[in-house]
N, C-alpha and C positions, 0 to 999 in steps of 0.2 A: 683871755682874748689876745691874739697874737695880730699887730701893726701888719699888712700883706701889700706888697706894690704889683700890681697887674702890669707887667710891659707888653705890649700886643696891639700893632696895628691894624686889626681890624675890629671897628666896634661891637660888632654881635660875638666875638669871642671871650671881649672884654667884659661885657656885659653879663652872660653865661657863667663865666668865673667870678666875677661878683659877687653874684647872685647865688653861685654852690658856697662858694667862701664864707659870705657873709651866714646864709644860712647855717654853717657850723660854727658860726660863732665869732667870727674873723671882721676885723675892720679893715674896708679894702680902698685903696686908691689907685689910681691910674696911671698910666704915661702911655700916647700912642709911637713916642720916637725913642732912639738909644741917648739924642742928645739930652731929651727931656731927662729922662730913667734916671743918667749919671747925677745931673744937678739935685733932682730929686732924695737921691740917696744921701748923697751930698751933705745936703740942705735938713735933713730930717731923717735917717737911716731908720729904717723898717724894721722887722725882725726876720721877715724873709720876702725876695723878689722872685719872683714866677716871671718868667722870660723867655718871650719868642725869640728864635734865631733870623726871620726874616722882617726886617724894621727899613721901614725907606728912607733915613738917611746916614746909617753905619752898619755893618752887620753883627749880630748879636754877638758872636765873639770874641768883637772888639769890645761891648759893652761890658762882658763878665770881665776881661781884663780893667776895664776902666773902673770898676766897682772894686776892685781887687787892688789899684793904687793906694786906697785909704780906707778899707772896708773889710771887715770878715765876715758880712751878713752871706748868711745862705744863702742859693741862688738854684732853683728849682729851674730846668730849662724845657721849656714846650717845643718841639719840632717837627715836623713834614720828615727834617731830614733822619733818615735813618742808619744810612751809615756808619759804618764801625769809626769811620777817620775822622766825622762830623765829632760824635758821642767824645771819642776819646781827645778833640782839641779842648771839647768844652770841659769837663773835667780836669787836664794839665792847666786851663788856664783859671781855672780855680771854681768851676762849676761844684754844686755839693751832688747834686743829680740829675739824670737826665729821662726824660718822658716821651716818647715819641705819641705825634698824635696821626691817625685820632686815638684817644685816651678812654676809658671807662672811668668816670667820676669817681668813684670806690676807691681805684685804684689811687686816684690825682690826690685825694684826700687822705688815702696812707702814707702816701711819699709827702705830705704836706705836714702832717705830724713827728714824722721821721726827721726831716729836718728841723723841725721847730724843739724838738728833745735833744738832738746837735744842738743849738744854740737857744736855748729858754726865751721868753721873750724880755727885752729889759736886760738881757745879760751881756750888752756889751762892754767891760769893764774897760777903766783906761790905765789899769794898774795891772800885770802879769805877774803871777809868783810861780817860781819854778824851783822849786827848793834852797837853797838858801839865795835865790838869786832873783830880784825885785824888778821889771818891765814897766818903766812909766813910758807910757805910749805917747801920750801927751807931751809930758814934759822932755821927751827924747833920754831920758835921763836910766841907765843900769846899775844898779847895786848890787855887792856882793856883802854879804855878811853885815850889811850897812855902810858900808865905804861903797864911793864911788870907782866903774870900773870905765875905763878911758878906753875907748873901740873906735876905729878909724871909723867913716861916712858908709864906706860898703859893707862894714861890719857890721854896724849899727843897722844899715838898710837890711841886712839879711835876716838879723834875730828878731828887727820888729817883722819882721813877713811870717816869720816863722811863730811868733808872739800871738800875732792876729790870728791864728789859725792852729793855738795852741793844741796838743791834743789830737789831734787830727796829722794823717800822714799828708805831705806837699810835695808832690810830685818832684824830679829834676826839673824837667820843663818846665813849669807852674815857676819856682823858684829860679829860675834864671831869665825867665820873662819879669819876672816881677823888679827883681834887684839891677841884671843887666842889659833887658830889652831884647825883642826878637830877635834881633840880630845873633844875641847869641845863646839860643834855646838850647843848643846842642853842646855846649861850651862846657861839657860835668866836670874839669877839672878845675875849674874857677871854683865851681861850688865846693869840693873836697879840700880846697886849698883854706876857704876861708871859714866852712865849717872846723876844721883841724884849730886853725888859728883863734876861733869863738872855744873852742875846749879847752883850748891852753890858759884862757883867760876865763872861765868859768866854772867848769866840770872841776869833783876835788879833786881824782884821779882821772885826766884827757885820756889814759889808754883804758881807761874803762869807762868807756859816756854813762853817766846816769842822765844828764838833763836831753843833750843833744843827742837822739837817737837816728841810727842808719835802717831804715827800711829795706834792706838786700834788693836791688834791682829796682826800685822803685822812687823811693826819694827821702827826707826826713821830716820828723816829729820833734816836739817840745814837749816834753813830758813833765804835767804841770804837780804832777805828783812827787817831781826829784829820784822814782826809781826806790 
């Protein structure tokens, strides 16, 4: 049985996803705002958030990024909008999927297991192993080989983003909203610069990434398996 947060201001929708959820099995709670959501996640992290984009006091978003400050929980997104430009913000900003509605239940419930197989329930670890190279998320703390490895603030900010979301490709955008703030989404040679400099200090061989992986055109991975 997978923890489910319902975000959706309107109650007969809420109510309806409950009600499908719960019948498979799923223990569901609510939020009708994004402020609500955040504190929620916060306060008690799910194993996945199901998320309208239209919420009356932030827009959704903004919430998938604000879940994505301290969070690697999946985030299944429900929307009206259909749009290629909608779809693909919410994914750079760290969506796992996206649904347009209206939905066929069938369908809601295999993107819902999809994600829940992306991250099990219960499997938020606060300890990342990436081959010889050890992520206390918690503790803020990196080890190599068991020494510790000294990484400046944005270094450190970048491999826990990439840590939380181990396994999984992170867009450029995703990762430079996360580390350097909208402002600079488009900013990719901050990211080249400081992933380079995370390989020099981790990877055995930096001109061959085993741990820090390039996604060609796309963004990178932490490859929990060391390669």
């Amino acid at each position: 049985m997978a923890r489910i947060l319902v975000v959706d201001d309107e109650p007969p929708i809420r109510r309806f996803l409950r009600i499908s959820l719960t019948a498979n099995g799923h223990q569901v709670a609510e939020a009708g705002t994004g402020a609500e959501a955040v504190a929620l996640v916060r306060a008690d992290p799910p194993d996945l958030v199901v998320l309208d984009l239209g919420l009356p006091d932030m827009d959704g978003q903004e919430v998938v990024s604000a879940i994505r400050e301290d969070s690697a929980v999946p985030i299944l997104v429900l929307s009206v909008r259909a749009g290629e430009a909608d779809k693909v913000e919410a994914l750079d900003r760290g969506a796992e999927d996206y649904v347009v509605k209206p939905f066929g239940i069938a369908e809601l419930m295999a993107r819902v297991r999809v994600a829940l197989r992306r991250a099990p329930p219960g499997s938020r670890p606060s300890v990342v192993a990436a081959g010889a190279v050890t992520i206390d998320l918690e503790r803020r703390v990196v080890e190599r080989d068991g020494a510790e490895v000294r990484l400046s603030r944005r270094e450190q900010d970048l491999l826990f983003a990439l840590a939380r979301g181990a396994d999984h490709v992170l867009t450029h955008r995703h990762l430079l909203r996360d580390v350097w703030g909208p402002a600079h989404a488009d900013d990719t040679a901050y990211l080249r610069v400081y992933v380079n400099q995370l390989r020099q200090k981790l990877e055995p061989d930096p001109a061959q990434p085993r741990l820090l992986v390039t996604e060609p055109g796309v963004g990178y991975r932490l490859r929990t398996d060391g390669g």
